[in-house]
matplotlib code that plots the C-alpha trace (Angstrom):
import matplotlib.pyplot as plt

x = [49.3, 45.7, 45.2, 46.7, 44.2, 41.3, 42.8, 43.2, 39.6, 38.3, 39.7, 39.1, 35.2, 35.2, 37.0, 34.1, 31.3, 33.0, 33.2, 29.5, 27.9, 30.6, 28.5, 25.4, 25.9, 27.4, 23.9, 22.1, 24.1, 22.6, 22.7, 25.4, 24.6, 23.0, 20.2, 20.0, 17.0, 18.4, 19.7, 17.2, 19.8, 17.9, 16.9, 13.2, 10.9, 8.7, 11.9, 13.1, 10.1, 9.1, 12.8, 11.8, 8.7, 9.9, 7.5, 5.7, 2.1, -0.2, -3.7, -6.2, -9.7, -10.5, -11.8, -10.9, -9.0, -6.8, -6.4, -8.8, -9.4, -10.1, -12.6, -11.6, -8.0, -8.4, -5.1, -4.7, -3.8, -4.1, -1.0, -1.5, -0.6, 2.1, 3.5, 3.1, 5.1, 7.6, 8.3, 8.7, 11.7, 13.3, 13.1, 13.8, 10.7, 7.2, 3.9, 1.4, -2.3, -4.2, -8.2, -9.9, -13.3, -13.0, -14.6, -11.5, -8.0, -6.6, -7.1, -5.5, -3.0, -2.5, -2.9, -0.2, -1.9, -0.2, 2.8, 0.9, -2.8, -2.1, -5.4, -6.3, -6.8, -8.0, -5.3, -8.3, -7.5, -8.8, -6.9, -3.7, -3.4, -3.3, -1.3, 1.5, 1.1, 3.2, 1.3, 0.8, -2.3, -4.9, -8.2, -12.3, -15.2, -18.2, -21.9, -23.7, -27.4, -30.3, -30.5, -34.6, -33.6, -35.0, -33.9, -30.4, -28.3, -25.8, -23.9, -26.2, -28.7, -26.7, -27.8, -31.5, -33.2, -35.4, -32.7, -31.0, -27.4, -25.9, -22.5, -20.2, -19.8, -16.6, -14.8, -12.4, -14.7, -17.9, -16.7, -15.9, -19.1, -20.6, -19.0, -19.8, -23.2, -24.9, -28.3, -29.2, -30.4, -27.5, -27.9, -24.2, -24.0, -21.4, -20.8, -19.1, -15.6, -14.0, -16.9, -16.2, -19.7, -22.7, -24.3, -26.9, -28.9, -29.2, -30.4, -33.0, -34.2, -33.5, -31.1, -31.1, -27.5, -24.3, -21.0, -18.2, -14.5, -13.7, -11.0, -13.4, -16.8, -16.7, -16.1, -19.0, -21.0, -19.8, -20.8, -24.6, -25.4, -28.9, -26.2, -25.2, -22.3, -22.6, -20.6, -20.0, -15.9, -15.5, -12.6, -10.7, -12.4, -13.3, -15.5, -13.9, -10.4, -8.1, -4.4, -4.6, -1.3, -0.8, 0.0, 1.9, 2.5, 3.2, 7.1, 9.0, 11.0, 13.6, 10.5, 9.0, 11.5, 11.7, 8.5, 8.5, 11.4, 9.9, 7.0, 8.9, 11.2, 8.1, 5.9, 5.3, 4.6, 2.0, 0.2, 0.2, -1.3, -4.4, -4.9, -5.0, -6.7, -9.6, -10.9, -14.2, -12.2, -10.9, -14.6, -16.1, -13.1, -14.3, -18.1, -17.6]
y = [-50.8, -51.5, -47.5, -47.0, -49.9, -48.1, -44.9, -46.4, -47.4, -44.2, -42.6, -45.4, -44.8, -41.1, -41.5, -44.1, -41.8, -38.7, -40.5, -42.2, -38.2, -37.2, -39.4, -38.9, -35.6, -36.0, -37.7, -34.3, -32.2, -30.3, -32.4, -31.4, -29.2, -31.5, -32.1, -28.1, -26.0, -24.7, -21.1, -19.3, -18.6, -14.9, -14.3, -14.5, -18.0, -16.5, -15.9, -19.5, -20.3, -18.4, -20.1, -23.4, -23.5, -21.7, -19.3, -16.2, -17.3, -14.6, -13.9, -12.3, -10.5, -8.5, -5.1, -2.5, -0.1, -2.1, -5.1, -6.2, -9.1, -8.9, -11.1, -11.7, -12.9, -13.6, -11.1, -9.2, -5.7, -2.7, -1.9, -4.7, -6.8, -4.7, -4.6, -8.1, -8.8, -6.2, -8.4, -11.5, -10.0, -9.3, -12.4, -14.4, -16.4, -16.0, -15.1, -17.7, -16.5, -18.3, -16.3, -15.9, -14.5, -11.6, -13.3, -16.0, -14.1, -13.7, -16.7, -18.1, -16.3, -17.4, -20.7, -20.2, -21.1, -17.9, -15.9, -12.1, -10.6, -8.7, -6.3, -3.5, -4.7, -2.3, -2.3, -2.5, -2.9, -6.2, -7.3, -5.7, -8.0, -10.9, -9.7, -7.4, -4.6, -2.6, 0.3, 2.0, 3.5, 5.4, 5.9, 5.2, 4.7, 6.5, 6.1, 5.4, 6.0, 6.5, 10.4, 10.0, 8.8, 11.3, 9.2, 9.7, 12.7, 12.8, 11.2, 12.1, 10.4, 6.8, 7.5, 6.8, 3.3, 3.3, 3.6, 0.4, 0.2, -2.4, -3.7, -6.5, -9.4, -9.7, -6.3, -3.9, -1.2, -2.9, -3.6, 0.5, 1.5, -0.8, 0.4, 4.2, 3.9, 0.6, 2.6, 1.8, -1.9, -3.8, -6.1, -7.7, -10.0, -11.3, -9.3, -10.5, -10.1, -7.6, -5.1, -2.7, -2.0, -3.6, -2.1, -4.5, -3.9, -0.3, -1.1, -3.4, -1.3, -3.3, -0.5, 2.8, 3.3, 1.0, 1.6, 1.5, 2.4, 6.0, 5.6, 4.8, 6.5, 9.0, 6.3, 4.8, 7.9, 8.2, 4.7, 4.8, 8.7, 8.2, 7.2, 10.4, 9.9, 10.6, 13.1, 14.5, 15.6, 12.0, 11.2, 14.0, 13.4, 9.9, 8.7, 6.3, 6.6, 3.9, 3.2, 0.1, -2.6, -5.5, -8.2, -11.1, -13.3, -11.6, -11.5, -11.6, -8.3, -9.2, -9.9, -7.2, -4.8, -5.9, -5.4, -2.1, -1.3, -2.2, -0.2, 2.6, 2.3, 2.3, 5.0, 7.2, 4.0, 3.4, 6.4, 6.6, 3.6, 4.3, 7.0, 4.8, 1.7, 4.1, 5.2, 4.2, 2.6, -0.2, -0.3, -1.2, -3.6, -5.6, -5.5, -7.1]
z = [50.7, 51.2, 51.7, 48.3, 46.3, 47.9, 46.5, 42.7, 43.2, 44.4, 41.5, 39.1, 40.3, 39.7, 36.2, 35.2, 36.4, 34.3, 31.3, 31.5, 32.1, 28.7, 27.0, 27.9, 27.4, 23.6, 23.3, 24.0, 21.3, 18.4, 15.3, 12.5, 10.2, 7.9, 10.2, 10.8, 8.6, 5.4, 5.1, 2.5, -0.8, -1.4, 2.3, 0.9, 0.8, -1.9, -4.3, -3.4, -4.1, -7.2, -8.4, -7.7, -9.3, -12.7, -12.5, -10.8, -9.7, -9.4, -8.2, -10.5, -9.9, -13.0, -12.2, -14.2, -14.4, -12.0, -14.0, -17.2, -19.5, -23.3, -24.2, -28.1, -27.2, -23.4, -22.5, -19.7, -19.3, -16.8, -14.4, -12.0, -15.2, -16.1, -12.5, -12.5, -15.8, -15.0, -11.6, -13.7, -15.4, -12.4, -11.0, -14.9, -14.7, -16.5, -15.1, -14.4, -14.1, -11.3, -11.5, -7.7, -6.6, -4.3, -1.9, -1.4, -3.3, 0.1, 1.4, -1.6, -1.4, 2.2, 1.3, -1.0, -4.3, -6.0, -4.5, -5.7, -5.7, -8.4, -8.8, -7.3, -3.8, -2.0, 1.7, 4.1, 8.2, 7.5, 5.1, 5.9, 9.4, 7.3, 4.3, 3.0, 0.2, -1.9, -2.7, -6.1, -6.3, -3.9, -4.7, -3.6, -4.3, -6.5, -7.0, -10.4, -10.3, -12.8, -14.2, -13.1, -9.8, -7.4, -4.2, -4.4, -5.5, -3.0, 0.0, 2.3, 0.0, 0.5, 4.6, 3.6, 4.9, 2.1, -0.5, -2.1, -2.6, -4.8, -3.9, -5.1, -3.2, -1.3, -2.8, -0.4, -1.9, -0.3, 3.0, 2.9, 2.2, 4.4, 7.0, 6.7, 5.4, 7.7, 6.8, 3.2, 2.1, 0.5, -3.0, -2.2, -5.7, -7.4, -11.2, -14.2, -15.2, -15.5, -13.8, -11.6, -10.1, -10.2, -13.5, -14.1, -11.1, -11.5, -15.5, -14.0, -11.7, -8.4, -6.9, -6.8, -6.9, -7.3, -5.5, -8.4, -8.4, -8.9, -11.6, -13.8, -12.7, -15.5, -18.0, -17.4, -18.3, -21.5, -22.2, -20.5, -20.5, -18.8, -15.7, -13.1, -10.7, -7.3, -6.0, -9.7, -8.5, -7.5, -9.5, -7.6, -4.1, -3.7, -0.8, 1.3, -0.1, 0.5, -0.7, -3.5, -3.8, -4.7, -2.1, -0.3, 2.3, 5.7, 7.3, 3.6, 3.3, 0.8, -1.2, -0.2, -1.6, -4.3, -5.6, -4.3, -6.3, -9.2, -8.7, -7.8, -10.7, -13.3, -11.0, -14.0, -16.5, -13.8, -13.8, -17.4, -17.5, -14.7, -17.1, -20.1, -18.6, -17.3, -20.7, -22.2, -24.6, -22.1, -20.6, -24.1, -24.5, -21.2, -22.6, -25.6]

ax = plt.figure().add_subplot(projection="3d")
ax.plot(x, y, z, "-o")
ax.set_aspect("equal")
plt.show()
């Protein structure tokens, strides 16, 4: 008898020890689904996100022919507009304008003050480890000089120490020609909207030539003829040619689809456009 009470006891014990480690161990589980992240309704946190807020935010820097402001009604056109509106209807919101410098649109962007950079955003190694593009253009860069210049008439010129090369501050197209030509001296300034080079300091006299963005290099002759483009073909060979997108937040591809179906949808719209939005008549637009 005594044999069989130590017996109920032994297993009495063991039961008691199972059940205390069951509960510990119920302790440890996952929480229920209400405590678990929330599944993305699109697969995308920009469309969520875009949804939520009503609205597609984007990222301007005006530089034309890419995307362009006019003065007298304060509109915006050029095909990163377009692009950018055609996007919007997609997703059923409007667009919301948010202007940057060139010197900070990416970080904005990273900082998730817009949800696009819609200009032309040149896809530089740089920029393309921090950011995503969806390509729509390709194209480089030119140089506008004085006709009397004698210091520079070609690339080779841009190689000199003694010439001066004016730049704008923070622009793909600067950090491209900084890159191949580290010989000139640099006038890296800030311009005004909607400029695509820095005119004024070849006017003035305080550089001998001014990077500016081939698409519209030959436009800008036919506004200032005492200008000369350097090379004089560069509309069909630019120098440091690069592929031009507009661009989001890094690891989105739902999101990323999308607006690369939508440029590839309105591909010939685009091109029409570059060729529209390059004109002199656009240029004198943006000087007014």
């Amino acid at each position: 008898m005594t044999r069989l009470k130590s017996r109920s006891r032994q297993w009495l014990n063991v039961f008691v020890l199972m059940l205390i480690v069951a509960t510990v161990f119920a302790g440890c589980a996952p929480a229920k689904n209400e405590e678990a992240e929330p599944v993305s309704e699109s697969g995308s946190e920009t469309i969520d996100g875009i949804k939520e807020y009503g609205a597609l935010r984007i990222g301007v820097a005006v530089a034309l022919p890419w995307m362009g402001i006019n003065p007298a009604d304060g509109k915006y056109f050029g095909p990163a507009m377009d692009i950018s509106n055609w996007l919007g209807e997609e997703l059923g919101v409007p667009v919301e304008i948010m202007v940057a410098d060139w010197g900070v649109i990416v970080a904005g962007l990273q900082a998730n003050k817009y949800d696009l950079i819609a200009t032309g955003l040149f896809e530089t190694p740089e920029r393309k480890e921090v950011i995503d593009f969806a390509t729509w253009h390709r194209a480089g860069g030119c140089y506008i000089a004085m006709k009397d210049n004698d210091k520079v008439n070609t690339l080779e010129d841009l190689r000199n120490p003694d010439v001066k090369l004016a730049v704008i501050l923070g622009a793909g197209l600067t950090a491209a020609v900084q890159e191949k030509y580290p010989e000139p001296q640099y006038i890296e300034e800030q311009v005004s909207g909607g400029a695509s080079t820095n005119l004024m300091a070849i006017l003035a006299g305080r550089a001998d030539a001014s990077a500016i963005d081939s698409a519209v290099g030959p436009a800008h002759l036919e506004v200032y003829p005492e200008l000369k483009l350097i090379p004089e073909d560069c509309l069909e060979n630019p120098d440091v040619a690069m592929d031009i997108g507009v661009a989001f937040r890094k690891n989105d591809p739902v999101f990323a689809a999308m607006v690369e179906g939508v440029i590839a949808k309105h591909k010939a719209e685009i091109e029409e456009g570059l060729e529209t939005y390059s004109s002199s008549e656009y240029l004198n637009i943006a000087r007014q």
